[in-house]
VOTIMAR-8516 format. One record per residue (C-alpha): x, y, z. Coordinates in steps of 0.25 Angstrom, whole numbers, plus 5000, padded with zeros to 4 digits. Each point is the difference from the previous one (the first is absolute). Example, Ala and Ser with C-alpha at 12.3 -4.5 7.8 and 13.67 -1.06 7.14 Angstrom:
REM residues 2
504949825031500650144998
END
This chain:
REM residues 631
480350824732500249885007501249995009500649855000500349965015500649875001499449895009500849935011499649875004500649915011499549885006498950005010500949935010501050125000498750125000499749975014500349965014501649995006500549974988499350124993500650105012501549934999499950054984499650145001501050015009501149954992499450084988500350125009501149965004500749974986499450124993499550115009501050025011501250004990499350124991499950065014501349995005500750024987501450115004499150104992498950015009500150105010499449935010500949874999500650015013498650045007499349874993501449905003499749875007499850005016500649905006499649925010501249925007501250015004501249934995501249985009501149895000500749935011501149895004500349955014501450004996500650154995501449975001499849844991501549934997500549994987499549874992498949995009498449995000499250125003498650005005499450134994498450025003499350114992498750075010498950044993499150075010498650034993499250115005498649975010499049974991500749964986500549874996500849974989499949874990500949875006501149954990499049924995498750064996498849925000499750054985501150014989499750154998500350055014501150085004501049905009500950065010501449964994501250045007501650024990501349995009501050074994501449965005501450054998500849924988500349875001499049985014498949894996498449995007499449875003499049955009498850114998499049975008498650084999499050005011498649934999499050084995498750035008498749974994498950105000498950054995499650154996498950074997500450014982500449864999498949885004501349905001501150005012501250054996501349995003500750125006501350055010499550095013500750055008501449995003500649894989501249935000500749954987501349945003501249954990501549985002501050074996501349924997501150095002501450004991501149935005500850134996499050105005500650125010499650115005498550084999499349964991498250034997499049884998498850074992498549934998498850074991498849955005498950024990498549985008498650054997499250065011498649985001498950045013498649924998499550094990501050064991501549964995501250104997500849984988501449925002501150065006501649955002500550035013501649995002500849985013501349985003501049955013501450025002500849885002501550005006501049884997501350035007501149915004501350015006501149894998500849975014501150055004500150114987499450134998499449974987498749994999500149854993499249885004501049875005499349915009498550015006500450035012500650144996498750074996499750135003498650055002499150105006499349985013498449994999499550135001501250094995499750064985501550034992500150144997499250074990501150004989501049895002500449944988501249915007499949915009501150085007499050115002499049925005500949925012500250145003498950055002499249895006501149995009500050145005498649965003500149875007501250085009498950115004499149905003501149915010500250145007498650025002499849875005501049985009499750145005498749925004500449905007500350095012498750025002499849834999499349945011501349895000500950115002499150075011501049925012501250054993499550144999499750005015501449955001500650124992499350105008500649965014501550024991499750114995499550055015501349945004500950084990499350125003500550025013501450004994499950124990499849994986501149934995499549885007498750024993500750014985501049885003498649915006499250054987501349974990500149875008498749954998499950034986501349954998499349855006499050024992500850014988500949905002498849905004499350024987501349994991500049855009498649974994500450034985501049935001499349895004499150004991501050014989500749875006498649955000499550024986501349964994499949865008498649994992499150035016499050075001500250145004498950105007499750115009500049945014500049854996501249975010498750005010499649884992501349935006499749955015501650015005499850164995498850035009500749925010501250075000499450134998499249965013501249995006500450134999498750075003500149935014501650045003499650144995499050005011500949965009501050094997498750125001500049955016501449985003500349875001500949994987501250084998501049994989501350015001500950064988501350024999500750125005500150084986498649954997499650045012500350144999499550004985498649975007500250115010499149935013499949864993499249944990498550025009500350154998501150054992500449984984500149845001498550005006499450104989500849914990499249875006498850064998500150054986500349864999498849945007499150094996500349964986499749865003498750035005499450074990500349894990498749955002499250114998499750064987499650144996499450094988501150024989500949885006499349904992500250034986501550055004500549865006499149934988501050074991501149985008500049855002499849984983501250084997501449975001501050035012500350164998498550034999499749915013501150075009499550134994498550005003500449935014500950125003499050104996498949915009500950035012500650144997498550025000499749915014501250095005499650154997499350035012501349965007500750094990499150125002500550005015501349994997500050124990499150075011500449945012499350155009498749904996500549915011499350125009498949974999500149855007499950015013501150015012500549895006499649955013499549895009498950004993501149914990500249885008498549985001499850024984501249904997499349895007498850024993500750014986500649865004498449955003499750074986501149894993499449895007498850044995500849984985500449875005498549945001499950034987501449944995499449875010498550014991500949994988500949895004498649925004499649984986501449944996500449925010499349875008499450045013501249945007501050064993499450135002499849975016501549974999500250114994499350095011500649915011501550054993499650145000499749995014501349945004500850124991499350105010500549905011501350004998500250134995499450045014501249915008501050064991499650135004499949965015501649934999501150065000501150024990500749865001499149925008499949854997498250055000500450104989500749904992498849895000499150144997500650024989500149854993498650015003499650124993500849954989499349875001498650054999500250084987500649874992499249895006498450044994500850044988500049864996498549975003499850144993500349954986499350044988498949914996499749934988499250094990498650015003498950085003498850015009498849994994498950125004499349905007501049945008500550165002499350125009498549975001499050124993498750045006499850084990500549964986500049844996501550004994500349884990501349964997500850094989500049934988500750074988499349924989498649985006500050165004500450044985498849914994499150055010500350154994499749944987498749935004499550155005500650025014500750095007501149915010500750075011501549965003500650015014501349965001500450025014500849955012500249995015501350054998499750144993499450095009499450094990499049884995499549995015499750165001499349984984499249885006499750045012499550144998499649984985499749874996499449925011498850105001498750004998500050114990500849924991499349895001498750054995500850054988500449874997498749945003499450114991500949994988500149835000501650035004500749865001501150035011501249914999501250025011501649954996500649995012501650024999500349985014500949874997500749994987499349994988500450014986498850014991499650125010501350074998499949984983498650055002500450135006501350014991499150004988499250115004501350095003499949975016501249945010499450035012498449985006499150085006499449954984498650024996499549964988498650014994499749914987498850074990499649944988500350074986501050075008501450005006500149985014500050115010501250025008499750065015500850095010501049935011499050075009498649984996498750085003498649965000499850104991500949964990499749865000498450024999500150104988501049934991498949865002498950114996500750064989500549844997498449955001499250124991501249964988499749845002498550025004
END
């Protein structure tokens, strides 16, 4: 019996070569792997699709404003060795890598953009084609609703096919998602209702609402809990601040001199001192406040950008010193006088001054946690800003607290002596060290003849304080002492006026035997990243302390160096010594107030934000990690 077998014939162009290899694999595709992986089969699970990248989505902005754009990027990072089709195959029956937004009600997408495809050839097609390796980035925009608020999820299902030079695996649809915050606050109400620009609330960079908020309530709770944790740990920093070192020197000879008169000397010193502390930091926010609702610029440490500050601030450092050596004494009322026990270099009043002092000095430096805390702070409306202040110098203030509720610690200072009179002198050499410093700031803000003014004034205070202290109470020498001392602290204040705004460019600042810095340049750094280059951000200053310590122990080495050199890194310093208001919406958009900031700009990728205090090893692993994703 003859058996009938039909005859398929296809063309002779489709039964060999690429063409012949892309079909049997859509007939297997299309017929075999669904029989396989019908839910009857009990090996449905085993013989699933693998996949072969990871979908993740991002924003630079997590907390966006109602009625606003919203960047969105959708990651796919595709596994060593396997590529996946581009969104535009190079035949018609290839698989494209598509990518599906799905956005809460009434949001709309526009602008999505797909990366180019790569072209390459493989071993099963005699054609390049064009694929995705990698780490892609296809980015859209999300236009948010003008009602939108509160939590809400952007999802995108991105459907690929991955392929390694031999062999394709059937189609998959991976789905991601990102959790996006709109929460505003209207001024002066506690509802949660949106009034005027300005009266926004947001999240600082960095702080993730708590799993579970549905209100926007909930999640100014607890993202401020956060950012008040994070004030407390950075203030408890600060102490251990190189700008604070002087002042700390300053604290131990009080609390050597309180000592000696029993403990309640010690707990009224370490009240007093916090209570300096406090007060000072309740100045700065409300400063600020005053600040922001006149429409300036407000920062961490940016009154050091003011020449009549650091002038002023000099001022003090030198009649602290000479107070340190005896040649200045205060004179206090009689009530006052017994208040401050043995007068203001040693009793209540002094502590008081140096919580105050010590305040101002630490202005400049920056430490782990303070960051993102004052970023939050100065975008949020006055109650926010005294808080996190507050809880930024409760925790500057808990060592001092910690001795006053254990003042029996004060044993383990050492007796008094002589050997105190020789250790205030030195602590009075200590701040005219801080001075030098105050003086190298002031040179890059003011002419060299201003500044030699300047020096000659601060000269003459120590002049006439020292005939004043050599005069006697009601002597015609005391008097003119006096109208000089007076005259050399208002005199340079007029020569000490703020400059215009400006900014030294990198080759005008510091020269670099080690990195060749260019100028920072927001625009040209952001399309170097998208030509394919990693672009370092420095954005420094002579005033802040912490960005000398960063250069000089991290940056400006030869280590670092060759990582840049290796990885191609464009470095590009913004210096913020003098005012300078595109530098100061720079740092405000990444969440920042304050410097030290260091930036690094990757390709595909969101910037990396570095510590305050940087490392070697920090900064050469994320260019690593930043170069093998680009490379």
């Amino acid at each position: 019996m003859k058996v009938f077998s039909p005859q398929l014939r296809f063309p002779a162009s489709l039964c060999r070569g690429p063409m012949a290899r892309r079909l049997s694999f859509l007939i297997l595709t299309a017929v075999v792997f669904p029989a396989l992986a019908t839910p009857g089969s009990s090996d449905a699970a085993r013989l699933s699709p693998t996949e072969k990248a990871v979908v993740t989505l991002h924003s630079e902005i997590t907390e966006p404003e109602p009625g606003t754009d919203l960047p969105v990027t959708a990651f796919l990072t595709i596994e060593n060795h396997w590529h996946t089709n581009s969104n535009q195959p190079t035949f018609p029956y290839l698989i494209a890598t598509e990518v599906n937004f799905i956005l809460p009600a009434e949001w709309t997408l526009r602008d999505l953009q797909y990366p180019e495809g790569e072209m390459k050839t493989f071993a099963f097609a005699d054609q390049p084609l064009s694929v995705f390796e990698g780490e892609v980035a296809i980015r859209a925009v999300a236009e948010i609703s003008g009602s939108a608020l509160g939590s809400y999820t952007i999802e995108a299902d991105v459907t690929y096919q991955a392929c390694n030079d031999r062999s394709c695996l059937a189609p998959v649809t991976t789905r991601a998602a990102l959790g996006i915050t709109v929460v505003t606050l209207a001024v002066g109400s506690a509802d949660l209702t949106r009034s005027e620009p300005e009266a926004e609330v947001s999240i600082a960079a960095g702080v993730t609402p708590a799993a579970g908020a549905s209100t926007p309530a909930a999640t100014v709770t607890s993202g401020l809990g956060l950012i008040l944790l994070f004030g407390w740990l950075g203030g408890l920093i600060l102490n251990a601040m190189p700008c604070v070192l002087p002042i700390v020197s300053l604290k131990v000879f009080g609390l050597v001199k309180s000592a000696a008169q029993g403990r309640s000397a010690v707990t009224a010193g370490a009240l007093a001192t916090s209570l300096g502390i406090l007060i000072s930091f309740w100045i700065l926010a409300l400063a600020a406040i005053v600040a922001k609702a006149a429409g300036a610029a407000v920062g961490w440490g940016i009154q050091f950008q003011n020449p009549t500050f650091v002038f002023l601030l000099s001022a003090i450092i030198v009649l602290f010193a000479l107070n340190l050596w005896g040649l200045l004494e205060i004179s206090l009322p009689q009530a006052a006088s017994r208040f401050a026990g043995s007068g203001p270099r040693e009793g209540v009043a002094g502590h008081l001054a140096s919580g105050f002092f010590a305040t101002l000095m630490a202005t400049p430096c920056s430490a782990p946690f303070l960051g993102p805390a004052m970023g939050f702070a100065l975008s949020q409306q006055s109650t926010t800003i005294m808080a996190v202040f507050t809880a930024v110098g409760l925790g500057m203030a808990t060592p001092y607290f910690v001795l006053a509720a254990a003042p029996r610690t004060a044993a383990f200072l050492p007796k008094p002596g002589n050997w105190m009179d020789t250790f205030r002198v030195a602590m009075g050499f200590l701040l005219f060290g801080a001075l030098i410093w105050l003086l190298y700031v002031l040179s890059s803000q003011v002419s060299r003849e201003d500044l030699a003014f300047i020096e000659v004034a601060l000269t003459a205070l120590c002049f006439f304080v020292w005939l004043r202290h050599k005069s006697t109470a009601k002597s015609r020498r005391r008097r003119v002492a006096l109208l000089g001392i007076l005259a050399t602290l208002t005199l340079p204040v007029f020569l000490a006026s703020p400059p215009a705004e400006s900014s030294r460019s990198a080759s005008t600042a510091e020269p670099s035997q080690f990195i060749s810095w260019v100028d920072f340049d927001r625009n040209r750094a952001e399309g170097l990243a998208a030509e394919g280059r990693l672009v370092f951000v420095d954005v420094t200053a002579d005033w802040c302390f912490t960005c000398k310590v960063n250069e000089r122990l991290v940056l400006e080495t030869a280590t670092i160096s060759e990582a840049f050199e290796k990885y191609e890194v464009i470095a590009m310093k913004a210096d913020w010594t003098n005012r300078d208001d595109a530098i100061a919406q720079f740092l405000a958009d990444h969440g920042r107030y304050g410097i030290p900031f260091y930036l690094l700009y990757r390709p595909g990728k969101t910037p990396h934000l570095y510590s305050e205090l940087l490392t070697k090893s920090e900064v050469i692993s994320v260019l690593e990690r930043s170069s093998k994703a680009t490379g």
